[in-house]
C-alpha positions as CSV (number, residue, x, y, z in Angstrom):
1,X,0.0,0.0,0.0
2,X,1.0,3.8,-0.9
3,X,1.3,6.3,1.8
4,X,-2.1,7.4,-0.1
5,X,-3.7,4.0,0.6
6,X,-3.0,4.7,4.4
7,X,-4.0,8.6,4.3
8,X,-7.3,7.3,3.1
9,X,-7.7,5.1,5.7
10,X,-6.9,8.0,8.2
11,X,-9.5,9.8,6.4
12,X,-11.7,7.3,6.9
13,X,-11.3,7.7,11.0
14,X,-11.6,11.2,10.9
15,X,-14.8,11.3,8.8
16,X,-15.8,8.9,12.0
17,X,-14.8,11.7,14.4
18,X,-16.7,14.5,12.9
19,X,-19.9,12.0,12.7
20,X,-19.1,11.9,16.7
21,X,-19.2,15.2,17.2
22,X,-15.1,15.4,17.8
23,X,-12.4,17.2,15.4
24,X,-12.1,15.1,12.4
25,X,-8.4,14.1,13.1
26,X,-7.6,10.6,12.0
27,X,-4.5,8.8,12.6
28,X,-3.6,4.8,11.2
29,X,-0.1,3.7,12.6
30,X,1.6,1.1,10.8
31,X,4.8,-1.4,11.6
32,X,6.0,-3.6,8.8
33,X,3.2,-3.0,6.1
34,X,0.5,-4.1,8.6
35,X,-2.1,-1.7,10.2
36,X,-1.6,-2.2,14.2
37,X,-3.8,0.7,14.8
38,X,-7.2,3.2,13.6
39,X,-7.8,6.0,15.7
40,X,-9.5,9.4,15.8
41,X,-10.2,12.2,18.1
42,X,-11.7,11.6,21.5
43,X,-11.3,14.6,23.4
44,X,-15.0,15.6,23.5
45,X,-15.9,11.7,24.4
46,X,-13.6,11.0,26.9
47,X,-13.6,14.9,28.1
48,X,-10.1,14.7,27.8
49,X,-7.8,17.4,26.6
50,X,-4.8,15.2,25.7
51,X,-7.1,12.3,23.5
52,X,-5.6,13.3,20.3
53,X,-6.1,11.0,17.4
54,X,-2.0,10.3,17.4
55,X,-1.9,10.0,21.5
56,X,-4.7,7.5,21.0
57,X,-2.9,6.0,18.4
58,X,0.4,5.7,20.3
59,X,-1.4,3.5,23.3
60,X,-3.0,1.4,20.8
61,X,0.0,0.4,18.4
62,X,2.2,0.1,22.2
63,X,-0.2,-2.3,23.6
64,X,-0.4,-4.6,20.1
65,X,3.6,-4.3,19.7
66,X,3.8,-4.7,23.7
67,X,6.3,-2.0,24.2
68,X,6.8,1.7,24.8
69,X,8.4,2.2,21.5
70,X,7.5,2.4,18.0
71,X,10.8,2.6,16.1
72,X,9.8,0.3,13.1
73,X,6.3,2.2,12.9
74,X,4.6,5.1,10.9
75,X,2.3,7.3,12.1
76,X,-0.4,8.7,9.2
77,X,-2.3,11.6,10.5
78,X,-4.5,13.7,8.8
79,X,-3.8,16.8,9.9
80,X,0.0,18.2,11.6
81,X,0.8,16.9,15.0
82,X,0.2,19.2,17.5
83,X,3.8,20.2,20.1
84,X,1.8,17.8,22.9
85,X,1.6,14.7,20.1
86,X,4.9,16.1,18.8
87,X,6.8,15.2,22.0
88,X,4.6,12.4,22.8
89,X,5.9,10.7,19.1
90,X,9.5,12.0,20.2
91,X,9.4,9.6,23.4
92,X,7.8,6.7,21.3
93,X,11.2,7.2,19.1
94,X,8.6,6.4,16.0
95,X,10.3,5.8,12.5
96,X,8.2,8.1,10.3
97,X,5.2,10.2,10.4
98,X,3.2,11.4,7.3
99,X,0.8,13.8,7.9
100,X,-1.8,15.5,5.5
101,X,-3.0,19.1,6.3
102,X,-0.3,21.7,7.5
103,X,-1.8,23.3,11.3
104,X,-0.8,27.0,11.0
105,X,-2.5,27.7,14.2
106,X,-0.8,24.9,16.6
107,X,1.0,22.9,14.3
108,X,4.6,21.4,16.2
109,X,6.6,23.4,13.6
110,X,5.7,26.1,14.4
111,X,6.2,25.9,18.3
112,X,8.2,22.9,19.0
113,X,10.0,21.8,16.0
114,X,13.0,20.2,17.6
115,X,10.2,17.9,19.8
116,X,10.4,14.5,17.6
117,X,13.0,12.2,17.8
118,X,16.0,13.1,15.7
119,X,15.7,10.0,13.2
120,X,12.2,10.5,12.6
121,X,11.8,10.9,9.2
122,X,8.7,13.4,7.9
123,X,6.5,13.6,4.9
124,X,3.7,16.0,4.3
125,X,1.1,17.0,2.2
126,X,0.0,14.0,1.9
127,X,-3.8,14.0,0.3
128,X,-3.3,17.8,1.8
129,X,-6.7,18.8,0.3
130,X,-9.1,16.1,1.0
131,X,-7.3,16.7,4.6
132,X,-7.8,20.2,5.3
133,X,-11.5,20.4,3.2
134,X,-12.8,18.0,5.8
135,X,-11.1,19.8,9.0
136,X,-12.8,23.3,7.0
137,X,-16.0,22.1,6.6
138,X,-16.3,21.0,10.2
139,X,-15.9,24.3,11.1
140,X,-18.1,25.6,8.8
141,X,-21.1,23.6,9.9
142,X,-19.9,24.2,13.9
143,X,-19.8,28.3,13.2
């Protein structure tokens, strides 16, 4: 599978968040060409500040792998990791993250760069419009 194939698949748990009431921010973490875990946002449903799509993905693909880290993993997340998932991914020392839509607002680029691990590789802009339409027209139908 592409990085594509996976994105869509992110998608896919987003489009489940929104339908939840919850930002539509979807993450799929993979180890070895195999899916080890589909998450979204659950901050609203768990009233829960840190229950990011990628924190949520981190304690799922820990518990399948049965360790803290995730250095033969990749993280695809719809939209930019925020500095909190930033330095969470850091700690898990995860191999690669490929994220969609760029976060102007609180994207870790902007306020923590230097947070992930140093051999964490990036790619981004993956299926960047599909990614940021559906994060816009959340807020469209919220405003």
């Amino acid at each position: 599978m592409t990085d594509e194939d996976y994105m869509r698949k992110a998608l896919a748990e987003a489009q489940q968040a929104a339908g939840e009431g919850e930002i539509p921010i979807g993450a799929v973490v993979t180890c070895r060409g195999r899916i080890i875990a589909r998450t979204h946002n659950l901050t609203e449903t768990l009233h829960d500040v840190t229950a990011h799509a990628e924190m949520q993905a981190i304690t799922a693909a820990a518990n399948t792998l049965g360790g803290k880290y995730l250095q033969d993993c990749t993280i695809y997340v719809t939209v930019e990791p925020c500095p909190m998932c930033a330095g969470a991914l850091g700690w898990a020392q995860i191999a690669r993250i490929v994220y969609g839509a760029k976060d102007e607002k609180r994207g870790y680029t902007s306020y923590a760069p230097k947070a992930l691990h140093p051999k964490t590789e990036i790619t981004s802009g993956v299926l960047e419009d599909d990614c940021r339409s559906l994060m816009q027209d959340f807020f469209k139908q919220k405003r």
